[in-house]
C-alpha positions in Angstrom: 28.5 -28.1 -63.2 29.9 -24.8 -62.6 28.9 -22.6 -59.3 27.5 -20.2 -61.0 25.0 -23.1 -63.0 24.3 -24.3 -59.5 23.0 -21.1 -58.2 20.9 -20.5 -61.5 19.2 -23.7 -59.4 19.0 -22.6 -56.4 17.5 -19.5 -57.7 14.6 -21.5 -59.8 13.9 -23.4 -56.9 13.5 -21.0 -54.4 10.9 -19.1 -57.0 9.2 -22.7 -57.6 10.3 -22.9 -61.4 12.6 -25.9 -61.2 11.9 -28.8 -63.4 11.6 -32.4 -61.4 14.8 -33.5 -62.7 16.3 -30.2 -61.0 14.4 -31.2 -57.5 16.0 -34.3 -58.0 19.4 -33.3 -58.4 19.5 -31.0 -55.6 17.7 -34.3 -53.4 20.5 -35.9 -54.5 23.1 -33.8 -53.7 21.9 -34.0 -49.7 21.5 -37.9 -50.2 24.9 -38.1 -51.3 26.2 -37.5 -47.6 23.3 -38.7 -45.9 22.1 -41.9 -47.2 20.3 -43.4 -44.7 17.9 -39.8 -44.6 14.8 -40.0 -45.6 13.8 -38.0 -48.3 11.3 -36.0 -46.1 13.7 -35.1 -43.8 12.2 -32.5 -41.5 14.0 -29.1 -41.7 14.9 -29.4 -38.2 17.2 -32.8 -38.5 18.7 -30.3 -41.8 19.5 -28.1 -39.3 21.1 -30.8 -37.0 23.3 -31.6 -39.8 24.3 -28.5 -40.3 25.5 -27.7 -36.9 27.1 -31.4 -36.9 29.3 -30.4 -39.8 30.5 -27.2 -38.4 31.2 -28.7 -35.2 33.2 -31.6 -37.4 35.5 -29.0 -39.0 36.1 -26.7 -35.8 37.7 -29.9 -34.5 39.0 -31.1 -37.2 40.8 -27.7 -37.3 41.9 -28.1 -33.8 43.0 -31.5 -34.1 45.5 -30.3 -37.4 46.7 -27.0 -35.5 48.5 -29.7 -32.4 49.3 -32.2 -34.8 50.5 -30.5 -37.5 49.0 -33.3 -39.6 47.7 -32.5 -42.8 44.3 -33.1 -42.7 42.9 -30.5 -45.6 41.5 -33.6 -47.7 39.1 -34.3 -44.9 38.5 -31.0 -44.1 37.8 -30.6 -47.8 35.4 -33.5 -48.1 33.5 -32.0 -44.5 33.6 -28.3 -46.0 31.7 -30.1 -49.3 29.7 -31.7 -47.6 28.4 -28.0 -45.5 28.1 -26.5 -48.5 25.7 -28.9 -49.8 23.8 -28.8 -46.6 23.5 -25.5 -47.1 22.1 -25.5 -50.4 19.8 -28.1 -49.0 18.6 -26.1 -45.7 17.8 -23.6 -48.2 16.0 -24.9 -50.3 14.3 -26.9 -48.0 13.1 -23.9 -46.3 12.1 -22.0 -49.5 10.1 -25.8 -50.3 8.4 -25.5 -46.6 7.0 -21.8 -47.9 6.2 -22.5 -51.2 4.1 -25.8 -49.8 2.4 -24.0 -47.1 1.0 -21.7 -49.9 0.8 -24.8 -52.6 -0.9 -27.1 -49.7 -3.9 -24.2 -49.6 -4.3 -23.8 -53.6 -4.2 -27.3 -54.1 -7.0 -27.9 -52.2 -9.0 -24.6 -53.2 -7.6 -24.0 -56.4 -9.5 -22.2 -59.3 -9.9 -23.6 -63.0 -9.7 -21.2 -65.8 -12.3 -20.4 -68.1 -14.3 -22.2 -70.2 -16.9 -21.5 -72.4 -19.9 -20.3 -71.1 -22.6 -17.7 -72.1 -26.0 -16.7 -72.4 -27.9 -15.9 -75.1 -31.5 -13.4 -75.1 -33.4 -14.0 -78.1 -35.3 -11.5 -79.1 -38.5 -12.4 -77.7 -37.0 -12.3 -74.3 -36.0 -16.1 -73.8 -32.2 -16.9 -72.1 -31.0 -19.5 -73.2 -27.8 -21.1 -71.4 -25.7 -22.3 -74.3 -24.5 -25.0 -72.3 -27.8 -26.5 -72.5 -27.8 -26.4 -76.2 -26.7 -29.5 -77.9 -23.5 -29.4 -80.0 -24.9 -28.9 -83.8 -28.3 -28.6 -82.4 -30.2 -25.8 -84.1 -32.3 -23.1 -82.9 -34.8 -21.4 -85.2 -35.9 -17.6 -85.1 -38.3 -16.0 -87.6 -36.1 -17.4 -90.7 -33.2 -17.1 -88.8 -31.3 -20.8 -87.2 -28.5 -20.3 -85.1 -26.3 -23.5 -84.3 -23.5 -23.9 -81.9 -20.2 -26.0 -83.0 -18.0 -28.3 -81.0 -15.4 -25.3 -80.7 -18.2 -23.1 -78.5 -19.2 -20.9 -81.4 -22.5 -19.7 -82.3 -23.1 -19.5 -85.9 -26.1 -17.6 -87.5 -27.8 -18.4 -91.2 -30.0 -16.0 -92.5 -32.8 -16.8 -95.0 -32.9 -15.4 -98.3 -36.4 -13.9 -97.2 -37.0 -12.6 -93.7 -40.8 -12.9 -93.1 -41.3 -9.8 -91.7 -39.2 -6.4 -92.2 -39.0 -5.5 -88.2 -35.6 -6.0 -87.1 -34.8 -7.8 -84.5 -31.6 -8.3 -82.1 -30.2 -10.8 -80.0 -27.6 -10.5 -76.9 -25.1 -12.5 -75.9 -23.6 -12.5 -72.3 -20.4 -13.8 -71.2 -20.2 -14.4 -67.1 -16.6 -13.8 -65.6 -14.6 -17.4 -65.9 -16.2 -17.5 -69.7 -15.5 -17.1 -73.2 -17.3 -17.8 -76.5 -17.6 -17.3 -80.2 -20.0 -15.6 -82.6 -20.5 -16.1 -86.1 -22.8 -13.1 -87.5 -25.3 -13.6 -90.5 -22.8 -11.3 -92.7 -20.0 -14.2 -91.8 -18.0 -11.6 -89.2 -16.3 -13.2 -86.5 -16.5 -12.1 -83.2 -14.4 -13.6 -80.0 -15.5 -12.1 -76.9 -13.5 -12.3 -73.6 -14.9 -13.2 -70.0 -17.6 -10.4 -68.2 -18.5 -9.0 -71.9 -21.6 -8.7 -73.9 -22.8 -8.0 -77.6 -26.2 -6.7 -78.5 -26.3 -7.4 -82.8 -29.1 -7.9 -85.4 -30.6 -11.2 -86.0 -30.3 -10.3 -89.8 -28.2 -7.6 -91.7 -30.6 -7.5 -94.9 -31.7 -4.3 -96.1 -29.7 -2.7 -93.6 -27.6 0.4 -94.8 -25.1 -0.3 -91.7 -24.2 -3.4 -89.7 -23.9 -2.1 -86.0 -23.7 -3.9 -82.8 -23.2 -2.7 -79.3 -20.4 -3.9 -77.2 -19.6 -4.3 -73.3 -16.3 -5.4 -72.4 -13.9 -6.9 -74.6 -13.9 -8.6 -78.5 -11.4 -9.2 -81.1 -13.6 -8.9 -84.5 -12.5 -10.5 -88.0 -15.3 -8.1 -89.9 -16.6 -9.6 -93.4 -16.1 -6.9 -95.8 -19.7 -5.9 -97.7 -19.0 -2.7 -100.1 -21.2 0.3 -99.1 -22.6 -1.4 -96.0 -20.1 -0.4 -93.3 -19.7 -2.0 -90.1 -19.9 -0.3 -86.7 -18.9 -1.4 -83.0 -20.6 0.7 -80.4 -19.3 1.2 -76.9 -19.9 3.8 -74.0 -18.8 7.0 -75.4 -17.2 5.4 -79.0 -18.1 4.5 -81.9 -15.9 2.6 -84.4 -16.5 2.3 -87.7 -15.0 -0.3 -89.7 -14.2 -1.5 -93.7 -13.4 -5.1 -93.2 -10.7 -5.5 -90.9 -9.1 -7.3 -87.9 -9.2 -5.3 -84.8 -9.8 -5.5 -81.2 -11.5 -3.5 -78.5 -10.9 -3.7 -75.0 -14.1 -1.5 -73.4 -14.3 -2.7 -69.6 -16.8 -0.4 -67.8 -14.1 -0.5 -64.8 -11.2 0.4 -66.9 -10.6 4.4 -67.3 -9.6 4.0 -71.1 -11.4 2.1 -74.1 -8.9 0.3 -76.2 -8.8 0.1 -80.1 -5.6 -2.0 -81.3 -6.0 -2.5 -85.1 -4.5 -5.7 -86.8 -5.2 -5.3 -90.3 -7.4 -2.9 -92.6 -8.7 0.5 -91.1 -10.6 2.0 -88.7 -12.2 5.1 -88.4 -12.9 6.4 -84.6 -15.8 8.7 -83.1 -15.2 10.2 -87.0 -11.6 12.0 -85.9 -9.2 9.5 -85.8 -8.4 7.1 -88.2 -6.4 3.9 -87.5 -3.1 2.3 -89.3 -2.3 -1.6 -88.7 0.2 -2.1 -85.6 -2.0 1.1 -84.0 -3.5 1.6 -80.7 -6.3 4.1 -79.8 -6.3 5.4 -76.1 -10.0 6.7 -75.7 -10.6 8.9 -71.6 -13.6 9.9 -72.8 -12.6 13.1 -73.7 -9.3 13.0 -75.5 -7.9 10.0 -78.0 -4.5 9.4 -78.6 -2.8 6.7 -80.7 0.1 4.8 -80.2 2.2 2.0 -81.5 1.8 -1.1 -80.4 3.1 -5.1 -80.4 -0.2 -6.1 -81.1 0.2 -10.3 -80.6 0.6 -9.4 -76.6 -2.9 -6.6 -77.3 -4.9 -10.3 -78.5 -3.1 -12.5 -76.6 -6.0 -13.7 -74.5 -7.9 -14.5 -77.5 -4.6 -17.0 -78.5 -4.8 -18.5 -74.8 -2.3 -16.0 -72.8 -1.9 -13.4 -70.2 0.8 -10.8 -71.4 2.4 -8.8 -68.7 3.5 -5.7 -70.1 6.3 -3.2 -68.3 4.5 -0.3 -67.9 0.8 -2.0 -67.7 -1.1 -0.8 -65.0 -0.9 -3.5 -62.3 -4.5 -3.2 -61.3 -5.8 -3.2 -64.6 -4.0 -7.0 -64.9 -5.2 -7.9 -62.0 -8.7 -7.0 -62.9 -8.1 -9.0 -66.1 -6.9 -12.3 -64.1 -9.7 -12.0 -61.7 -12.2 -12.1 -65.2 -10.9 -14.7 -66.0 -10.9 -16.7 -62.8 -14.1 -15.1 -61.8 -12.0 -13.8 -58.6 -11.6 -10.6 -56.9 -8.3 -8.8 -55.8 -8.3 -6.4 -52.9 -5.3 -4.7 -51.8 -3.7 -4.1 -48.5 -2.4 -0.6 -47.0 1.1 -1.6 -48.0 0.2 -2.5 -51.5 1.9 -0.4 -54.4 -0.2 0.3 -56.9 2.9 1.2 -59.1 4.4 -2.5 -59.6 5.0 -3.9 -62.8 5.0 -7.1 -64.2 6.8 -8.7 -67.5 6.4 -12.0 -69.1 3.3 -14.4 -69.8 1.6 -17.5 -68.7 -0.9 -19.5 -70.3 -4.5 -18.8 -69.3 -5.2 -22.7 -69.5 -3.5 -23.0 -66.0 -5.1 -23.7 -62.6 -4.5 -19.9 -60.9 -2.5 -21.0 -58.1 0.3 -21.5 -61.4 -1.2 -18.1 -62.3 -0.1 -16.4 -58.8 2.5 -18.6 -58.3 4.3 -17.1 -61.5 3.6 -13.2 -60.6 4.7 -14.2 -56.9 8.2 -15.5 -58.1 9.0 -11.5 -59.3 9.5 -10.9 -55.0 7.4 -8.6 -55.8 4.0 -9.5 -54.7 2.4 -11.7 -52.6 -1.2 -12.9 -52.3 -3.4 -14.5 -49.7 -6.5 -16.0 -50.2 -9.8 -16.4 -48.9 -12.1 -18.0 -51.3 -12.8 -16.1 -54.1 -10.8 -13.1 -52.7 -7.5 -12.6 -53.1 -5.8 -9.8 -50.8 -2.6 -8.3 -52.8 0.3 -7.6 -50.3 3.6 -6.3 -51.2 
């Protein structure tokens, strides 16, 4: 192994991203001059060692400058055996951080997600879809909605509806939630944690298929010629010929999102949409942009992407969703970082933190479900 391989360790260790066949080797490497250590070796007996070995070679030194006696082999083996201390005391005291932070999140650490929602029917009743049975069906004037192993409500419309008033149903999705919709017209809807959709219980004799949306959803829209369908958020409306596309529409973000997969899209009836495009609504002015749009969806495929040039806060905001946490920053916290990379949003989020925290960028402490950010 080559020095600079051996730093590549060191490095990966210190940041807590070693495999346990890398802890082991650098274990190892200690043990190799110190057998009868034991492995938890306190970091104060490291630094005994340490001071033993440079005490060895000053007199080894001495000993060779009134001699004369070539003694460089020993001298060798002693300066081997201070470098791997070295490495060691490192990364021993890089271990005794990272565990005073692990010791805490092990104890108190936070599970991701899961599927979890509520669902109004349109006679006012909530129903916690956790309490529905998988396959079980509910019934609602000639409508049945089932929910599937995968968490997915799926809607069946009857031919007939008895009555002609329409009705709508709303689905609620708590931060440290997720779940799936299946409309009557067969869209698919996806909708991320601390979102909502409002939607018909029945798209018959409708001349446009619209539901209202808080938060964020990735849609797979059914096509149905001359029946268009329409996404409604706080100062947008989308309007849509069957398409993939997603919408990211958090009340506490300052722009509404529109990244468009495949199809078109028209927008507030001025902009229009092309797949791999990105529509930046303030409020007051849209723009459009190009975009990679597998890292726009990735927390629909089970990831967080960390984007240079992201606003920090904004992922932040999108972890603590997810986690049901909240982050508050200290006085010396930059709002300008940036992050790069992904992590899996199946993870614990002390992996979660641990990950952004090996940048040396960041650092977070926490107290329950709060999380101070401190650079």
């Amino acid at each position: 192994m080559t020095r600079e391989e051996l730093n590549e360790i060191i490095e990966r260790y210190a940041a807590g991203m070693t495999s346990e066949e890398e802890d082991a080797f650098l274990d190892n490497l200690y043990l190799q001059y110190y057998d009868d250590q034991p492995m938890d070796v306190s970091y104060s007996d490291r630094s005994d060692d340490l001071n033993r070995v440079k005490a060895s070679l000053d007199e080894q030194y001495k000993e060779y400058k009134k001699s004369k006696v070539k003694l460089w082999p020993s001298i060798a083996i002693a300066a081997t055996a201070l470098c791997i201390i070295s490495i060691s005391l490192y990364c021993y005291n890089k271990q005794i951080e990272r565990q005073r932070y692990n010791d805490f999140t092990i104890l108190n650490d936070i599970a991701p997600g899961s599927g979890k929602a509520v669902l109004t029917l349109s006679n006012g009743k909530k129903i916690g879809l956790s309490a529905i049975q998988k396959s079980k069906v509910v019934k609602q004037a000639g409508i049945e909605i089932a929910r599937t192993a995968a968490d997915e409500l799926i809607y069946t419309t009857a031919s007939i509806i008895p009555h002609s008033e329409i009705t709508y149903n709303k689905i609620e999705i708590p931060k440290g939630g997720k779940y799936q919709l299946r409309l009557p017209d067969g869209t698919r809807v996806w909708l991320n944690a601390a979102s909502s959709l409002k939607y018909p219980t029945s798209f018959l004799s409708l001349k446009e298929r619209k539901v209202k949306l808080s938060g964020e959803a990735y849609f797979e829209v059914t096509h149905q010629s001359g029946v268009p369908f329409v996404v409604e958020t706080d100062n947008q409306r989308v309007e849509v010929f069957g398409t993939h596309f997603n919408i990211n529409a958090y009340p506490d973000e300052q722009l509404i999102k529109t990244t468009l997969l495949e199809g078109s899209v028209g927008i507030n009836k001025k902009v229009m949409l092309k797949p791999g495009q990105q529509a930046l609504n303030s409020g007051s002015v849209i723009s459009v942009k190009n975009v990679d749009t597998a890292t726009e969806v990735d927390w629909k495929n089970g990831d967080f992407s960390f984007n240079k040039g992201d606003d920090f806060k904004s992922d932040m905001r999108e972890i603590g969703r997810w986690y049901n946490v909240e982050f508050v920053y200290s006085s010396s916290a930059s709002p300008k970082m940036e992050l790069g990379g992904w992590v899996a949003r199946k993870n614990k989020l002390s992996t979660v933190l641990n990950r952004i925290e090996s940048t040396g960028k960041v650092h977070f402490k926490i107290d329950g479900r709060r999380i101070m950010v401190i650079n």
